[in-house]
C-alpha angles and dihedrals in degrees: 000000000000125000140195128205117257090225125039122215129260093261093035096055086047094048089044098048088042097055088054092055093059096052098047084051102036101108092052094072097072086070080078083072101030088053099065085022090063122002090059096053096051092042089052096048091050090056090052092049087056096048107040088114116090095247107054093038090095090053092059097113089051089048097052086042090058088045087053093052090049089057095054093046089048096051091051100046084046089065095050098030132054130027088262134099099221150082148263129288135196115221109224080211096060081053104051088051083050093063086044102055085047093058095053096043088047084066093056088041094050089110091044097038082160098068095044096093098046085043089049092048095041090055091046084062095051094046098049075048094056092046092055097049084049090044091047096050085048100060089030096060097032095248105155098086078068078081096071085055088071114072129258080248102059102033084057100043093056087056098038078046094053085043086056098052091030095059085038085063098046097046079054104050083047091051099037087231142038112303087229091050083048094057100039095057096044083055093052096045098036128171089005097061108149138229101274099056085044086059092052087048087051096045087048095052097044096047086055093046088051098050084051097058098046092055094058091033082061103046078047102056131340099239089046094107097046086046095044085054099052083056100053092047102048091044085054092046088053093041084053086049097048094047095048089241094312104107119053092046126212100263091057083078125061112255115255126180133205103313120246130230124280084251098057088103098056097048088039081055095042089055092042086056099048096040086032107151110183093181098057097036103042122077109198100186090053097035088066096048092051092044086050096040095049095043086060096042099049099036083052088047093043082064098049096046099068085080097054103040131052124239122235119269095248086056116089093181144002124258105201087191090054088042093058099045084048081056099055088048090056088048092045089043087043088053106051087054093057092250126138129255110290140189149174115315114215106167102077093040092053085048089052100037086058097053081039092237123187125258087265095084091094093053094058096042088052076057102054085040090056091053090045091054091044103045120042112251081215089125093040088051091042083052094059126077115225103242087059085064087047098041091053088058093035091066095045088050086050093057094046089053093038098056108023093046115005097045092040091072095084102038103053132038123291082243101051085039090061095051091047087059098051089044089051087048092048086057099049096044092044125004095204086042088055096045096046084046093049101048086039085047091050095045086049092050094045083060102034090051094040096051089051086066100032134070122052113004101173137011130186133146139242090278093051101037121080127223127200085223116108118239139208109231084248084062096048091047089052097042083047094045099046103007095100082073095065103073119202126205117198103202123192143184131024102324106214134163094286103036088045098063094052089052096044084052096061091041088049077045092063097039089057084067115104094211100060123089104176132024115209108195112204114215099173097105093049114099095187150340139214124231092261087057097051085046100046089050086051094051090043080058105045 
């Protein structure tokens, strides 16, 4: 018979309790691969993303360190902030609005070339800022449900929009160019292309064929795409030793100078703020479209998350409207540390809930954050083919376009479906134009719609309609006799400009009848009216 002692010793109670602990914690430690295998190349595409136009591609390496430092702050403020148990995650789409707002600013700094990157910082800043405090008075005053207030057509074609140019933005950091320039320039020159454009073709194929892959390697497994990645890049690794440094050639990376210190971002910010033109830097017009475009995406995507990402332990349950003000105060924090627009992370957590890691994993993710920030990825981003950057935002922008515009075909009207894909292509041609046709498309179809249930919603006449009055017989016979001529109209619902006028047209419509004398219109089932309705029924009476 075996026995154990009732007390342990000093150093076995230590090594016992020790040995729990890492078991407990055992499968958190893989947040120290996933870090640098997925945080750097979304942080380097992103940068990418920011700084495909000519004159921000110098400024790569301060713009991945900034993005670095986003990502540690981020993952600081995640473990104190939100009902989640997660990261942070750069939108390739934030991104995208970013490189847009540059290129408008680079035209007004044309004459002052040197204070275009700390303004552009500086209005990053104050953007990601503006986005928080929205964020924040979402989630504060419970307005989310004012979603549902924007039709299945609108709200899908803003996302099915951002995949589009999101997708348009990835093609092109794959390519090196437009597609359209691409394929223009492969008509004119023909059968003698040369290498070069050969090259861009390659890099284009091979981008879509990994997005593929990665789309069927993470239905298969969770951890499929991290996996998938590994591959690619060791294979290309391999291909670059075996070459002696020939194939793949040196295009096929992104171009990285010498990298900057760990504290480029902070002098880049304290210039911003000394040289800091508002005038010049911010764009009003497309400030507010990214600020409306990114509210929708990520409020829809706060309501989706709760079924990716665990909850901490001291949560019993998840508050979408509280998630999403916790969501504004990261962004306002984020902001006023020059840092870019952030949100919930969902890929790493995914990766840890399904090899039922601790509650340690963020720690050591902060960790690999802070070394990251600290030491330049150069090696990690001269290790990646391009087309792995492109492939990995080519397959966010699919599912976007998959779900929001491909798949809605089938499940809404030919006719709805039509207006979600304009609205889907106003978005991707101009981001202000889509936002302006998509409110103006949701106020139309409000009306449109209204007007379709409102108005008369029943007629009859004096023979057909009953009273509670009593009647002599010598009453019944007259009313029988001439009350056909004396129309009622039953109206019903809020009567506006537009369902007034549907309602003023079928009243005009019985006047127009011979036989009617008198016309009774019956507001008892009308709770209200606007100013254009009173005035329509007194003109229909003058």
């Amino acid at each position: 018979m075996r026995t154990e002692p009732l007390l342990l010793g000093p150093f076995g109670g230590r090594r016992r309790g020790w040995e729990i602990f890492l078991q407990e914690h055992k499968a958190d430690w893989l947040a120290l691969l996933l870090g640098p295998a997925i945080s750097v190349p979304f942080a380097a595409c992103y940068a990418a993303l920011v700084c495909q136009e000519r004159t921000l591609q110098s400024k790569f390496p301060e713009v991945l360190q900034q993005i670095m430092w986003t990502q540690f702050a981020g993952a600081v403020l995640s473990m104190f902030i939100g009902q989640f148990v997660t990261t942070t995650n750069m939108d390739p789409l934030v991104a995208i609005l970013f490189g847009q707002l540059a290129k408008r600013a680079e035209v007004r700094f044309r004459d002052e070339p040197e204070a275009f990157f700390p303004n552009m910082i500086m209005a990053m800043s104050l953007t990601t800022l503006m986005l928080g405090l929205t964020l924040y008075a979402v989630g504060r005053f419970r307005l989310a449900f004012m979603l549902r207030f924007f039709p299945y057509t609108v709200i899908g074609g803003f996302l099915a929009g951002s995949g589009l140019l999101i997708l348009a933005e990835s093609l092109k950091l794959a390519a090196g160019t437009d597609v359209l320039t691409l394929v223009l320039a492969t008509l004119v020159r023909g059968a003698g292309a040369g290498a070069e454009l050969a090259a861009a073709w390659a890099q284009l194929a091979l981008a879509c064929v990994y997005a593929f892959l990665a789309g069927h390697a993470r239905e298969a497994h969770v951890f499929g795409t991290p996996a998938l990645l590994v591959l690619c890049v060791g294979a290309s690794v391999a291909a670059k030793v075996l070459t002696a440094g020939t194939w793949p050639p040196p295009s096929w990376f992104l171009a990285y100078p010498n990298p900057v210190e760990w504290w480029a971002p902070f002098s880049q910010l304290s210039e911003g703020i000394l040289r800091f033109q508002p005038g010049r830097s911010i764009d009003v017009d497309l400030t507010l479209s990214f600020v409306t475009i990114m509210t929708v995406s990520w409020s829809i995507n706060t309501l989706a998350i709760k079924k990716l990402v665990p909850l901490r332990r001291h949560v019993p349950r998840c508050d979408e409207q509280a998630e999403i003000q916790s969501l504004g105060v990261m962004n306002m924090s984020l902001g006023c540390l020059g840092c870019h627009a952030s949100m919930q992370s969902f890929k790493i957590p995914m990766m840890m809930r399904e090899v039922r890691a601790g509650d340690l994993w963020p720690i050591f993710n902060l960790v690999v954050s802070l070394l990251l920030f600290v030491y330049s990825p150069r090696v990690i981003v001269q290790t990646i083919p391009r087309f792995l950057f492109a492939g990995t935002v080519v397959r966010l922008a699919s599912d976007l376009i998959i779900e929001w515009l491909i798949e809605a075909r089938e499940r809404i009207a030919t006719k709805e479906w039509c207006i979600l894909a304009l609205t889907s292509l106003a978005i991707a041609l101009d981001l202000s134009l889509g936002v302006v046709f998509g409110v103006f498309m949701t106020l139309l179809l409000f009306a449109v719609e209204y007007s379709s249930i409102t108005g008369v919603v029943r007629t009859g006449s004096l023979q057909s309609a009953k009273s509670t009055v009593e009647r002599s017989d010598h009453e019944h016979r007259f009313l029988a006799k001439h009350g056909g001529s004396v129309r009622i109209l039953w109206l019903s619902g809020y009567l506006f400009f537009g369902s007034v006028t549907h309602a003023l047209d079928e009243v005009r419509q019985t006047i127009a009848d011979s036989d009617v004398v008198v016309v009774v219109l019956d507001f008892s089932l009308v709770p209200a009216m606007d100013a254009s309705g009173v005035y329509a029924v007194i003109d229909l009476v003058e």
